[in-house]
N, CA, C, O and CB atoms as a CASP TS submission, in Angstrom:
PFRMAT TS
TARGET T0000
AUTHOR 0000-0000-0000
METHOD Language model
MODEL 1
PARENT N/A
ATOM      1  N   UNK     1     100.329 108.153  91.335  1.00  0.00           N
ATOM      2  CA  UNK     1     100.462 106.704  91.443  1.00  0.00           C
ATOM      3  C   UNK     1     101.707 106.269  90.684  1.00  0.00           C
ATOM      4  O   UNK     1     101.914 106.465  89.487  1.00  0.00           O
ATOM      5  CB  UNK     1      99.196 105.978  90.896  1.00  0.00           C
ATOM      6  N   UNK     2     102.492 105.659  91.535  1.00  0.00           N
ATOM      7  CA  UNK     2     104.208 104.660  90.572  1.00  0.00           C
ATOM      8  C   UNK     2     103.209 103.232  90.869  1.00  0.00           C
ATOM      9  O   UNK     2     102.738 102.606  91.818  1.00  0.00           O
ATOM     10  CB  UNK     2     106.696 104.602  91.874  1.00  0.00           C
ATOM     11  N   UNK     3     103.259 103.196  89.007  1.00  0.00           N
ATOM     12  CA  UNK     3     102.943 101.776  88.744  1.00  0.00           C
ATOM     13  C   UNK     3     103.916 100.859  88.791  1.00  0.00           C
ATOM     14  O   UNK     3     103.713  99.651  88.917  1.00  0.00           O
ATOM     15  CB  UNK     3     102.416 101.606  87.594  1.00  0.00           C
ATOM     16  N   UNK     4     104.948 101.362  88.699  1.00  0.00           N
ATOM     17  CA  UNK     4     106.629 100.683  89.134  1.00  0.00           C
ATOM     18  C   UNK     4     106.681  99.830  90.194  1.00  0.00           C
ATOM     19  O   UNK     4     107.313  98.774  90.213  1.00  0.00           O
ATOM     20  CB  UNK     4     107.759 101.783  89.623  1.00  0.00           C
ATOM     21  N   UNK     5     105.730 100.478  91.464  1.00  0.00           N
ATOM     22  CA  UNK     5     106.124  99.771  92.517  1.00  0.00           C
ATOM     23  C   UNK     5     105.005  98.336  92.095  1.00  0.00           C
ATOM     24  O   UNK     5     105.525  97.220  92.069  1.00  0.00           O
ATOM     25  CB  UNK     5     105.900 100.735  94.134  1.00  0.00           C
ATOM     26  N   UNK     6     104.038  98.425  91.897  1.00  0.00           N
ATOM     27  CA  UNK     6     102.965  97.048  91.626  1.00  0.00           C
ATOM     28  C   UNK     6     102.975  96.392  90.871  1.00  0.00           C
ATOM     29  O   UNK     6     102.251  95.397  90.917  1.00  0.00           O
ATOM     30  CB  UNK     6     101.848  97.095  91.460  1.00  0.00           C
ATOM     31  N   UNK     7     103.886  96.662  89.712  1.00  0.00           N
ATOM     32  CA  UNK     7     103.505  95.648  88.474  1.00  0.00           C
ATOM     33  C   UNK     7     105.499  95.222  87.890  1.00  0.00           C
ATOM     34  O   UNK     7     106.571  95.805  87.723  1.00  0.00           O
ATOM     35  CB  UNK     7     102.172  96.871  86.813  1.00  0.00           C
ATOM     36  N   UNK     8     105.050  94.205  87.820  1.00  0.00           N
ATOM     37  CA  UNK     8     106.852  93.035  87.731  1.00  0.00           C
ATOM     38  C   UNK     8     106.426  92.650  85.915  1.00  0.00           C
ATOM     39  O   UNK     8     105.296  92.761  85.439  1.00  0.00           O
ATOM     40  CB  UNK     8     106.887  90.650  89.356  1.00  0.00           C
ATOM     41  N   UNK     9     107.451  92.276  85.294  1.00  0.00           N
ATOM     42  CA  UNK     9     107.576  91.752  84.471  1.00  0.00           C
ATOM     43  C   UNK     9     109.054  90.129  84.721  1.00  0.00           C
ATOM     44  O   UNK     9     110.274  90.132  84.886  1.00  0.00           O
ATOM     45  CB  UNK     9     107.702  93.060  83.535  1.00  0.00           C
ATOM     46  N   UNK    10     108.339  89.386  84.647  1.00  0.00           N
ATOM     47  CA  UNK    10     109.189  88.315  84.596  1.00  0.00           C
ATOM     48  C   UNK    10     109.563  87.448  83.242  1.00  0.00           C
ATOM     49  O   UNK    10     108.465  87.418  82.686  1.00  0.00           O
ATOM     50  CB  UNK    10     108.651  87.517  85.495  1.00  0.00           C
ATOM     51  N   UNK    11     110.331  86.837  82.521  1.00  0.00           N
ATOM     52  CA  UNK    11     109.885  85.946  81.395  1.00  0.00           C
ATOM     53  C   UNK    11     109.501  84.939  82.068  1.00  0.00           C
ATOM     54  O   UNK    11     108.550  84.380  81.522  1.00  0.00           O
ATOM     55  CB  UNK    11     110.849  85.557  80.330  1.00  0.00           C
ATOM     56  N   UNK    12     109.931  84.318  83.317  1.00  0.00           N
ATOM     57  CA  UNK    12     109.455  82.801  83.847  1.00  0.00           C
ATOM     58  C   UNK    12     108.079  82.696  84.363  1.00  0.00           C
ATOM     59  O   UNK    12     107.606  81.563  84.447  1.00  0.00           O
ATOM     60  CB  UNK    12     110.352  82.279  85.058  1.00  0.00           C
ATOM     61  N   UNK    13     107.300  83.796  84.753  1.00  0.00           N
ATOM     62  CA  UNK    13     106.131  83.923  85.000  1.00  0.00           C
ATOM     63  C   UNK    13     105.525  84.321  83.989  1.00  0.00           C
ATOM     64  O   UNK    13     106.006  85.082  83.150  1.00  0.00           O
ATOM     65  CB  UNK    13     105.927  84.556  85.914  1.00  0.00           C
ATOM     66  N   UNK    14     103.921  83.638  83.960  1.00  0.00           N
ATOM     67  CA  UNK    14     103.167  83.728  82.904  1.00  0.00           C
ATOM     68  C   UNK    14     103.625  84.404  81.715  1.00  0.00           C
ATOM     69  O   UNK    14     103.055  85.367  81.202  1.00  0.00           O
ATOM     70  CB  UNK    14     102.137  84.217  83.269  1.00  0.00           C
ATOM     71  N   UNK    15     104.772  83.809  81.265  1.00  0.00           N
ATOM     72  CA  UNK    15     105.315  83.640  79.897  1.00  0.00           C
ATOM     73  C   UNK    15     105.520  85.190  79.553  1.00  0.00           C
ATOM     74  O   UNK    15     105.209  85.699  78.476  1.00  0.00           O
ATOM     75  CB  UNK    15     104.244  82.761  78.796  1.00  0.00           C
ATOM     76  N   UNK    16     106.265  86.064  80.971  1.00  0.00           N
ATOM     77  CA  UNK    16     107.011  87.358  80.570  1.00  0.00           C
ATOM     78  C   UNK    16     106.034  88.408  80.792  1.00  0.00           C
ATOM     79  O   UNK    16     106.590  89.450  81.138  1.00  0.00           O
ATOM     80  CB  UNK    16     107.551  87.394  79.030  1.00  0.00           C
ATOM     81  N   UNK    17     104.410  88.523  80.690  1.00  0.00           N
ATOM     82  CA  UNK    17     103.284  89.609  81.066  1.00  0.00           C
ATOM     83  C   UNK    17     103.749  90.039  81.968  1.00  0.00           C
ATOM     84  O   UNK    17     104.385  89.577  82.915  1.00  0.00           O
ATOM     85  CB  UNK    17     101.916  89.300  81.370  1.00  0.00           C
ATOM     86  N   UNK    18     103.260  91.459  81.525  1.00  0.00           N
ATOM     87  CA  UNK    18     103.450  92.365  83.022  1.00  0.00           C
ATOM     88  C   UNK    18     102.289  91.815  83.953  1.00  0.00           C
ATOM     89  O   UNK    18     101.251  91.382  83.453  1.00  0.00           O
ATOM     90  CB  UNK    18     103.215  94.292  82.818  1.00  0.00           C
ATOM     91  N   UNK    19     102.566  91.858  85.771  1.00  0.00           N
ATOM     92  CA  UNK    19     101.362  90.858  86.450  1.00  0.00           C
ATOM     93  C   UNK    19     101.801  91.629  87.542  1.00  0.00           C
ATOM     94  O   UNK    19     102.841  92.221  87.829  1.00  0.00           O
ATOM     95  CB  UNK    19     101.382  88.935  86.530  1.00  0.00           C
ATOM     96  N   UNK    20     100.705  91.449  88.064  1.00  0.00           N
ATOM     97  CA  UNK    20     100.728  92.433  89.423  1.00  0.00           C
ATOM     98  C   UNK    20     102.070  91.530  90.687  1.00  0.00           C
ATOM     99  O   UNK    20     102.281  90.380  91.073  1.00  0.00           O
ATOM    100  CB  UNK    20      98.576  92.435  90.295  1.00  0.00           C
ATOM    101  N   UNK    21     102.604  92.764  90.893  1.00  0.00           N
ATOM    102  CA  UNK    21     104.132  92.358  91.846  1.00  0.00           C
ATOM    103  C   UNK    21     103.508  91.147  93.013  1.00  0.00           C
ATOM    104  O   UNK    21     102.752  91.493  93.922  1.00  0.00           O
ATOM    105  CB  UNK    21     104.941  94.168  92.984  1.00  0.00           C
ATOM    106  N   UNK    22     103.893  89.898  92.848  1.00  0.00           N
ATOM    107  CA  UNK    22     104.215  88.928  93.947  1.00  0.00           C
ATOM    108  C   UNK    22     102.964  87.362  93.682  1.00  0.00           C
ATOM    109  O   UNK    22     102.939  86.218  94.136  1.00  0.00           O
ATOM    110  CB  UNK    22     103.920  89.975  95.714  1.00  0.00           C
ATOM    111  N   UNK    23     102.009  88.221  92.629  1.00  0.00           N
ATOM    112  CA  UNK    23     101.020  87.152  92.045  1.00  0.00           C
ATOM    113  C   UNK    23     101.216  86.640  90.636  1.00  0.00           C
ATOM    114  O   UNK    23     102.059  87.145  89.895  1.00  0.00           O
ATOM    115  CB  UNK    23      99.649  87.701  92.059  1.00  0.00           C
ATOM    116  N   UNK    24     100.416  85.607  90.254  1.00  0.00           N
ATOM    117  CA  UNK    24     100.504  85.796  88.740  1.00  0.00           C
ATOM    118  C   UNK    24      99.554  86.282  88.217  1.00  0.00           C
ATOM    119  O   UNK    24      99.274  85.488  87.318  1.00  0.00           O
ATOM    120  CB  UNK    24     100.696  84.776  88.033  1.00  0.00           C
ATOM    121  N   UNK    25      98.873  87.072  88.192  1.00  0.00           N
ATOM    122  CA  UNK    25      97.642  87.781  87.878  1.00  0.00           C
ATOM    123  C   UNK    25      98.632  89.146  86.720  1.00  0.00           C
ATOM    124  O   UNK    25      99.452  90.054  86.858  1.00  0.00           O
ATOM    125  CB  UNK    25      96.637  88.458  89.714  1.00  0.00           C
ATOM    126  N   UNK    26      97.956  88.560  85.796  1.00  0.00           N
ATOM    127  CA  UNK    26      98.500  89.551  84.972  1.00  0.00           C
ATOM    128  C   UNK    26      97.443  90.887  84.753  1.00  0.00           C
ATOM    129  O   UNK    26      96.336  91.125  85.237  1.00  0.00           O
ATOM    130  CB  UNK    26      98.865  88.814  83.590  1.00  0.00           C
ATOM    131  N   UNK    27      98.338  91.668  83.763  1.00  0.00           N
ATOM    132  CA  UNK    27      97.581  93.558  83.987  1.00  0.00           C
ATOM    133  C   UNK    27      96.717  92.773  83.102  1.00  0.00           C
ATOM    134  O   UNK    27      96.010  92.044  83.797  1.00  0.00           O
ATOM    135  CB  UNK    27      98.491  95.559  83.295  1.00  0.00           C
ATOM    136  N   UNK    28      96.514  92.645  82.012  1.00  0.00           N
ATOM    137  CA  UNK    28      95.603  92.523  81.006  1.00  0.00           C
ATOM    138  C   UNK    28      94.653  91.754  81.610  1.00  0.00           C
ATOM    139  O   UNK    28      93.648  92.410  81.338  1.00  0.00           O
ATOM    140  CB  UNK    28      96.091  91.993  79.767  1.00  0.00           C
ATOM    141  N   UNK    29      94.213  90.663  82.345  1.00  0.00           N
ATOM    142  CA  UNK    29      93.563  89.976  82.959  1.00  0.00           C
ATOM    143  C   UNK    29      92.905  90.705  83.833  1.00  0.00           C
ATOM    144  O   UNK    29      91.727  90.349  83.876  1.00  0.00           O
ATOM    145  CB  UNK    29      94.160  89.094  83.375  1.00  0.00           C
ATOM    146  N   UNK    30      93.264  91.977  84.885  1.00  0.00           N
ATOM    147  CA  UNK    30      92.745  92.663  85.550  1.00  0.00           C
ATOM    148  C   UNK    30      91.790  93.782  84.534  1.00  0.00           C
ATOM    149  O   UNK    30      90.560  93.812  84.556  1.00  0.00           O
ATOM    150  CB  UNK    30      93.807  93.125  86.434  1.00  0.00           C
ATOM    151  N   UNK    31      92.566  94.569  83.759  1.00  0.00           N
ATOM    152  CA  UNK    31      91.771  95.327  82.650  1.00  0.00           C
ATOM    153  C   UNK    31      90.428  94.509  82.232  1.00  0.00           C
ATOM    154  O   UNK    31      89.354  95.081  82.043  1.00  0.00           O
ATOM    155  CB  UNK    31      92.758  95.525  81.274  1.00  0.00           C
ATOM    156  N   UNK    32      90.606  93.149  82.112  1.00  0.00           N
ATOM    157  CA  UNK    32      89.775  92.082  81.196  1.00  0.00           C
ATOM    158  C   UNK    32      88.399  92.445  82.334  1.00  0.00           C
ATOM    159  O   UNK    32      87.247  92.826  82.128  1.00  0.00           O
ATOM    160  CB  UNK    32      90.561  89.994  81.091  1.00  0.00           C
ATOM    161  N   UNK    33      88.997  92.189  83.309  1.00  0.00           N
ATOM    162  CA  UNK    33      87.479  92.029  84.552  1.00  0.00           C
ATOM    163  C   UNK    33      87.049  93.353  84.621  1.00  0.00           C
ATOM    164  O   UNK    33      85.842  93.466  84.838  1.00  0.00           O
ATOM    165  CB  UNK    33      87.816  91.474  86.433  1.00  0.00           C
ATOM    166  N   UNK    34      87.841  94.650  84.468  1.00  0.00           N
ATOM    167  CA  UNK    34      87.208  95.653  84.725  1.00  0.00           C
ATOM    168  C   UNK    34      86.109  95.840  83.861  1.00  0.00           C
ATOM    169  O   UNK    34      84.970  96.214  84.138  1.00  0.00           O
ATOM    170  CB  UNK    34      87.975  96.605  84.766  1.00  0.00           C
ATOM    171  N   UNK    35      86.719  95.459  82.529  1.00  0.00           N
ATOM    172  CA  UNK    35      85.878  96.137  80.997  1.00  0.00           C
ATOM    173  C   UNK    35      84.762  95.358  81.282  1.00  0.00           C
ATOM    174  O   UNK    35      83.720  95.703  80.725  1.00  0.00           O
ATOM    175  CB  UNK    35      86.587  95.806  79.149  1.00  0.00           C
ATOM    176  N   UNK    36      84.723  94.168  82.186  1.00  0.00           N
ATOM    177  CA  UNK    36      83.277  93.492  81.963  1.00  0.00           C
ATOM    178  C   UNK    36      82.450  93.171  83.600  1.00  0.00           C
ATOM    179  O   UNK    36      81.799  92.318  84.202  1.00  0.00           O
ATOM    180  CB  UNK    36      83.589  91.794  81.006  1.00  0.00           C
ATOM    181  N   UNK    37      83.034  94.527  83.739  1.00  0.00           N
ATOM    182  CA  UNK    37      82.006  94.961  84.638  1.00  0.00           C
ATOM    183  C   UNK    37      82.312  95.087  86.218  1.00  0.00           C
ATOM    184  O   UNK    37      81.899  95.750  87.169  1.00  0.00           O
ATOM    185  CB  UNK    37      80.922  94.033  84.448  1.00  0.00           C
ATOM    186  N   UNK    38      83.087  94.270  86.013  1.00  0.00           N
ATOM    187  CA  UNK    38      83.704  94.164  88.080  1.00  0.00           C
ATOM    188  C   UNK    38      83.957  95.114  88.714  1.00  0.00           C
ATOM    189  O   UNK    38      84.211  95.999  87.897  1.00  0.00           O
ATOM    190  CB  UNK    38      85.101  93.513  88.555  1.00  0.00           C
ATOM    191  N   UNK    39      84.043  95.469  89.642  1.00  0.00           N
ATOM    192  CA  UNK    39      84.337  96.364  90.436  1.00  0.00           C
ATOM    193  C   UNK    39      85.765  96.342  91.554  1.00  0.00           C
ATOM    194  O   UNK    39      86.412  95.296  91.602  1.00  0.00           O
ATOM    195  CB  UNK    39      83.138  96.415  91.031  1.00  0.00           C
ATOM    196  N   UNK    40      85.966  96.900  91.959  1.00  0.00           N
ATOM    197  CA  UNK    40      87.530  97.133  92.534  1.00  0.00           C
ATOM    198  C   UNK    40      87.408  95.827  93.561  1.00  0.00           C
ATOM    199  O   UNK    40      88.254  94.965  93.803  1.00  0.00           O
ATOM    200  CB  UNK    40      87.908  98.948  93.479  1.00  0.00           C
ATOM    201  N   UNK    41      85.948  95.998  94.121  1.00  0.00           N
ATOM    202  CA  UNK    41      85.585  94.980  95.325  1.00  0.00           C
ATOM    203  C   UNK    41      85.542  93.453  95.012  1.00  0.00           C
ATOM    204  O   UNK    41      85.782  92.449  95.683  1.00  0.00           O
ATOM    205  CB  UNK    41      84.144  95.324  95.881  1.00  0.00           C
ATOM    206  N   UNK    42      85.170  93.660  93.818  1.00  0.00           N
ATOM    207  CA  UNK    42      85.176  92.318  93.577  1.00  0.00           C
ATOM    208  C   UNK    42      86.271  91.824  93.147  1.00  0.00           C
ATOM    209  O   UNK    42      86.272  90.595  93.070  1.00  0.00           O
ATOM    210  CB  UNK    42      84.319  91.974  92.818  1.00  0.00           C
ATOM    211  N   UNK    43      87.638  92.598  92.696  1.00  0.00           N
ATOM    212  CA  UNK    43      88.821  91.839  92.335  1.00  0.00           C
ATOM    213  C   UNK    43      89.308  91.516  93.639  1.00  0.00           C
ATOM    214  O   UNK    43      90.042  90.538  93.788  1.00  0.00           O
ATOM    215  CB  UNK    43      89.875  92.584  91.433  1.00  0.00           C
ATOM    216  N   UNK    44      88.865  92.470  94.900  1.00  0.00           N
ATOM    217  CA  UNK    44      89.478  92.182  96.186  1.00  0.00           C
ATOM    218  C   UNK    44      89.117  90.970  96.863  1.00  0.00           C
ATOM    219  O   UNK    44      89.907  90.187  97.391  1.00  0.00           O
ATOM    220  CB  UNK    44      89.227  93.185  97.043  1.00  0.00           C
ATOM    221  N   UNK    45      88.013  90.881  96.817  1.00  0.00           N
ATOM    222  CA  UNK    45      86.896  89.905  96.888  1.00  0.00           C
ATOM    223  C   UNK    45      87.755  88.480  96.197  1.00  0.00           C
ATOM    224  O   UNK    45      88.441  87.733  96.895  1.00  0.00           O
ATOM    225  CB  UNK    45      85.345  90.535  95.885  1.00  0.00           C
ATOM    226  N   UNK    46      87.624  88.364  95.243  1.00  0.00           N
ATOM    227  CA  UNK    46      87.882  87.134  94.395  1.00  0.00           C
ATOM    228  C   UNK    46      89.215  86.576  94.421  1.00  0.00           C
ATOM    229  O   UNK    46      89.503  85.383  94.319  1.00  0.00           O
ATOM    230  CB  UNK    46      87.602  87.400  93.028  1.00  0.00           C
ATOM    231  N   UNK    47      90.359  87.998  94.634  1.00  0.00           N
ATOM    232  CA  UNK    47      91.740  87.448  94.277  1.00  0.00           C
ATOM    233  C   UNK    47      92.753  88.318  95.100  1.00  0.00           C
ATOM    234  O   UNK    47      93.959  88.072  95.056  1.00  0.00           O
ATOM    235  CB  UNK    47      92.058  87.539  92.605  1.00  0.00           C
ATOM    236  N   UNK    48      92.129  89.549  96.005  1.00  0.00           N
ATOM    237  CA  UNK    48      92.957  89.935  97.457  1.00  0.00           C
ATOM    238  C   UNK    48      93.789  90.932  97.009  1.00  0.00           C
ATOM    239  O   UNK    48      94.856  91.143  97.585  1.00  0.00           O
ATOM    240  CB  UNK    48      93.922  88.695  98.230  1.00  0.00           C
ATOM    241  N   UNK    49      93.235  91.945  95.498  1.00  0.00           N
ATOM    242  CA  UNK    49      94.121  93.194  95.375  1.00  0.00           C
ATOM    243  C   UNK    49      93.576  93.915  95.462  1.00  0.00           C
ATOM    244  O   UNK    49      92.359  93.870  95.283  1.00  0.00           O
ATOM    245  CB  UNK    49      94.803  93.520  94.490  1.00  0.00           C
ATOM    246  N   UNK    50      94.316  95.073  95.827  1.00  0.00           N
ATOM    247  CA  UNK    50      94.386  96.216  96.543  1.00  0.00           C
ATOM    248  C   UNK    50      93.523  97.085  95.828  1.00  0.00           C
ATOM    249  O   UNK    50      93.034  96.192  95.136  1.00  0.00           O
ATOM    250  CB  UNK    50      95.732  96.727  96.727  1.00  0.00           C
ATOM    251  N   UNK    51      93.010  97.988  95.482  1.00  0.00           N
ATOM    252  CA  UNK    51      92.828  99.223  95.073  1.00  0.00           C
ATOM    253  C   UNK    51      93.612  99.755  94.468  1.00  0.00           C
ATOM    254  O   UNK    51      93.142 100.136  93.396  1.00  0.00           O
ATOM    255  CB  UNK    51      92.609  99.887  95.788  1.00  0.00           C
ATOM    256  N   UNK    52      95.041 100.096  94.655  1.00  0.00           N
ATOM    257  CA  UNK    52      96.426 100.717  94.445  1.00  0.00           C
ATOM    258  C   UNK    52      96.852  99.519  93.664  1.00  0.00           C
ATOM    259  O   UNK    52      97.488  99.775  92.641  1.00  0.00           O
ATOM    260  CB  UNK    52      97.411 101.139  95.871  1.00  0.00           C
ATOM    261  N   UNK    53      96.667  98.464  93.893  1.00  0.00           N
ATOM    262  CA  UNK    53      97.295  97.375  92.902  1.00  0.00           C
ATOM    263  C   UNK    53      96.662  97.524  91.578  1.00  0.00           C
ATOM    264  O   UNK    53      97.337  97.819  90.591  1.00  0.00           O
ATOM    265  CB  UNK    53      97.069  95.825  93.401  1.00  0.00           C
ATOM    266  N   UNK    54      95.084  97.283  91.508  1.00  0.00           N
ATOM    267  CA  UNK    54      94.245  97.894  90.870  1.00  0.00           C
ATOM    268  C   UNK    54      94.682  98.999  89.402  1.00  0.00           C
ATOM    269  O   UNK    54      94.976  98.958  88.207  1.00  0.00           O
ATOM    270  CB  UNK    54      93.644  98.525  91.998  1.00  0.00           C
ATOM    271  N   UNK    55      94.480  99.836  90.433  1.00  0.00           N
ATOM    272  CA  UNK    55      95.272 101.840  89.956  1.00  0.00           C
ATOM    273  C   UNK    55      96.656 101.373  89.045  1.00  0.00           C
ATOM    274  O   UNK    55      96.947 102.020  88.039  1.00  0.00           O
ATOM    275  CB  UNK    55      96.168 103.195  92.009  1.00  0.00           C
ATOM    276  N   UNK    56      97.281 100.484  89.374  1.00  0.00           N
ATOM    277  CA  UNK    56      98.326 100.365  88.720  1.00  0.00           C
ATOM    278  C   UNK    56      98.417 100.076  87.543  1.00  0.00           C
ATOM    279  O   UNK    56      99.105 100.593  86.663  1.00  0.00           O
ATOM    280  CB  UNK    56      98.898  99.771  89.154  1.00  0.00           C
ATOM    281  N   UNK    57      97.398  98.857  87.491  1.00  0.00           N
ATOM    282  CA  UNK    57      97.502  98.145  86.065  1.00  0.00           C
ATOM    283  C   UNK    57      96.433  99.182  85.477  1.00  0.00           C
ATOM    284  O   UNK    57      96.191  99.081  84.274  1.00  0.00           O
ATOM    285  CB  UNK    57      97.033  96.258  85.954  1.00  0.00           C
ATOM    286  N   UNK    58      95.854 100.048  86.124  1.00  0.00           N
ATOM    287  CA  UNK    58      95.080 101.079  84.658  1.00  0.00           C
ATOM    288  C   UNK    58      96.445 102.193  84.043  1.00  0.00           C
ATOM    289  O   UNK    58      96.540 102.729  82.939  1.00  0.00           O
ATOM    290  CB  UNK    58      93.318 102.506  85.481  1.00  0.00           C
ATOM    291  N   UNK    59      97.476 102.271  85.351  1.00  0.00           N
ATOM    292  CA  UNK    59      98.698 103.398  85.019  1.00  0.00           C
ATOM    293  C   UNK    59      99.569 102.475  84.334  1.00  0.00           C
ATOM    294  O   UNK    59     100.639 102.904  83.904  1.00  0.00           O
ATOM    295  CB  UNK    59      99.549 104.219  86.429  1.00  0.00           C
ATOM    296  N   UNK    60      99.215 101.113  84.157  1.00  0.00           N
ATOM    297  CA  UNK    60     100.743 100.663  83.349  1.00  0.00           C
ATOM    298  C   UNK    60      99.807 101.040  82.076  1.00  0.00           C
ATOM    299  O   UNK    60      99.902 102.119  81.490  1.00  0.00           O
ATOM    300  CB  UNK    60     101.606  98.629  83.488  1.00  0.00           C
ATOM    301  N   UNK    61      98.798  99.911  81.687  1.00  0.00           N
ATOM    302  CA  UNK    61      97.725 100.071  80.529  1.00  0.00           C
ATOM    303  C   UNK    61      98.076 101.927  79.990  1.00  0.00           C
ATOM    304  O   UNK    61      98.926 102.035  79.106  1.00  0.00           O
ATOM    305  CB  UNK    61      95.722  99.733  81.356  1.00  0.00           C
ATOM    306  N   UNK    62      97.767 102.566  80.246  1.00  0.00           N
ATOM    307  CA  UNK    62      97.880 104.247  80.173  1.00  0.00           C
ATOM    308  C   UNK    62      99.400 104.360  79.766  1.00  0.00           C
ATOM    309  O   UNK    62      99.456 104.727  78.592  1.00  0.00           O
ATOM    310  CB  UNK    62      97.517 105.179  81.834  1.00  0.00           C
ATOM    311  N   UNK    63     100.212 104.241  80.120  1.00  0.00           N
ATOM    312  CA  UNK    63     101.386 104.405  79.994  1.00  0.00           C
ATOM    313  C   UNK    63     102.251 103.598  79.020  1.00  0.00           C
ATOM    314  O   UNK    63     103.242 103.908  78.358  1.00  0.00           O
ATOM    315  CB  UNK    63     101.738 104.332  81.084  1.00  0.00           C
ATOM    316  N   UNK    64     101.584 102.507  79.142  1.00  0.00           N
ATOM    317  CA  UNK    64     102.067 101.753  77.824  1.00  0.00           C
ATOM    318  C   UNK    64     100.855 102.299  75.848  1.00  0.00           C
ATOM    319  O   UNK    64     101.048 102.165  74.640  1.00  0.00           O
ATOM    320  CB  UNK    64     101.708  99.543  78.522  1.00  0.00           C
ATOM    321  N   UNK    65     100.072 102.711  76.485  1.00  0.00           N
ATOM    322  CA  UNK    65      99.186 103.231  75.259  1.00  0.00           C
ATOM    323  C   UNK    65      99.928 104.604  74.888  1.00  0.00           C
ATOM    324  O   UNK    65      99.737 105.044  73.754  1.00  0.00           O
ATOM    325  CB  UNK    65      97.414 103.505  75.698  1.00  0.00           C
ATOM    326  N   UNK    66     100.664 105.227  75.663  1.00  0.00           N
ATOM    327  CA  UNK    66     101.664 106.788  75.260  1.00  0.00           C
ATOM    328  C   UNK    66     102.623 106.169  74.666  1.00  0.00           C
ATOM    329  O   UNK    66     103.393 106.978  74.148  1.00  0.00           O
ATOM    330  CB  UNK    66     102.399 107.889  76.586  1.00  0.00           C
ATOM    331  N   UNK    67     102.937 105.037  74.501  1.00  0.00           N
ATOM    332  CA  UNK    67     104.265 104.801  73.718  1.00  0.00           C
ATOM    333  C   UNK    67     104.239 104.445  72.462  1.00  0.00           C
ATOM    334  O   UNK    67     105.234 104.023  71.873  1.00  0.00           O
ATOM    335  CB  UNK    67     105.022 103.875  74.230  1.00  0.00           C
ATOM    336  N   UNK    68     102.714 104.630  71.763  1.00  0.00           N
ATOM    337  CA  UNK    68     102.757 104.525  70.189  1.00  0.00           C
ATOM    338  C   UNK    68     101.397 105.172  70.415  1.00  0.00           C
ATOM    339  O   UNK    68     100.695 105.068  71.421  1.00  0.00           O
ATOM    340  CB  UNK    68     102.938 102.875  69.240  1.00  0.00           C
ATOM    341  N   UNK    69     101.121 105.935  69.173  1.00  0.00           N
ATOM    342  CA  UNK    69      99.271 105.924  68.907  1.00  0.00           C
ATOM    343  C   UNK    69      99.265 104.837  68.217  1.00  0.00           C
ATOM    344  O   UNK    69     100.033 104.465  67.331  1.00  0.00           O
ATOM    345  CB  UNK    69      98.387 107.248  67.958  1.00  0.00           C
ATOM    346  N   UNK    70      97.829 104.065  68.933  1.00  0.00           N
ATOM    347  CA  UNK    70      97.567 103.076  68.346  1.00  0.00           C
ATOM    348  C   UNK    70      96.605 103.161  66.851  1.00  0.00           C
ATOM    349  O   UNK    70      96.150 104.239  66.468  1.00  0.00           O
ATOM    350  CB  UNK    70      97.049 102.367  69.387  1.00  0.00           C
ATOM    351  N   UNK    71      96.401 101.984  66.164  1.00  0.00           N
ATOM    352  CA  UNK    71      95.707 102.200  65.483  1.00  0.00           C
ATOM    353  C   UNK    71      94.715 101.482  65.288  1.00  0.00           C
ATOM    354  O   UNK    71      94.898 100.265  65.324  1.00  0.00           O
ATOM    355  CB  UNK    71      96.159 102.397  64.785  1.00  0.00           C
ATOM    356  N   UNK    72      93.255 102.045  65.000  1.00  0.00           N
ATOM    357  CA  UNK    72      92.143 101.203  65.629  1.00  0.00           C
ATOM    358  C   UNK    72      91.226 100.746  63.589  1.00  0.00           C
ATOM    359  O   UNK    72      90.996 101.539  62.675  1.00  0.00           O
ATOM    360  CB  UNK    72      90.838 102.630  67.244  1.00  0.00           C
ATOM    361  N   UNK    73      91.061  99.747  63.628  1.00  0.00           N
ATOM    362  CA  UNK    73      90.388  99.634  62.458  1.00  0.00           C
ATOM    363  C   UNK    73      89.197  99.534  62.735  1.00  0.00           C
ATOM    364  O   UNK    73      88.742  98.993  63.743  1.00  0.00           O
ATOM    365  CB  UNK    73      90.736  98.702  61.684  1.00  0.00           C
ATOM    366  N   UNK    74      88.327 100.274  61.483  1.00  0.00           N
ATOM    367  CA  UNK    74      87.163 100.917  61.510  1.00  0.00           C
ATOM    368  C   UNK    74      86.446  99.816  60.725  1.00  0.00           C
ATOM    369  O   UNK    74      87.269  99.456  59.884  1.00  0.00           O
ATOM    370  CB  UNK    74      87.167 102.421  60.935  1.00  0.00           C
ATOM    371  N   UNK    75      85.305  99.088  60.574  1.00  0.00           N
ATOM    372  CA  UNK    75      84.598  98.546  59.893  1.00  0.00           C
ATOM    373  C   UNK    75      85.151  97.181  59.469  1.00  0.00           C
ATOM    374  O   UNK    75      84.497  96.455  58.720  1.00  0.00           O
ATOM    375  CB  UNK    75      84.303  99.369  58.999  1.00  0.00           C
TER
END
């Protein structure tokens, strides 16, 4: 999967987020619905992306988490 081809970064759109290419639906907003429960169908359903659009914003998310270890606080 090239997350290259699905996901734009603009500054004039939603204030520079990476967002899926041609909407303003940003990656983090898609991640947001997955973690709470949605399903691929229902982002298709609700807002008309793809599967592969989908796939993308988990390969940008992934790909942007290889560019530092993060650090998670405990307690």
């Amino acid at each position: 999967m090239n997350w290259q081809e699905y996901i734009t970064q603009d500054p004039t759109v939603m204030l520079g987020k990476p967002c899926i290419a041609g909407t303003r639906l940003t990656v983090d907003f898609v991640l947001e619905q997955l973690s709470n429960g949605w399903l691929v169908e229902d982002l298709r359903d609700n807002y008309g992306l793809t599967p592969e659009q989908v796939r993308a914003a988990q390969g940008f998310a992934a790909a942007w988490m290889r560019l530092d270890e993060p650090t998670i606080r405990s307690g």
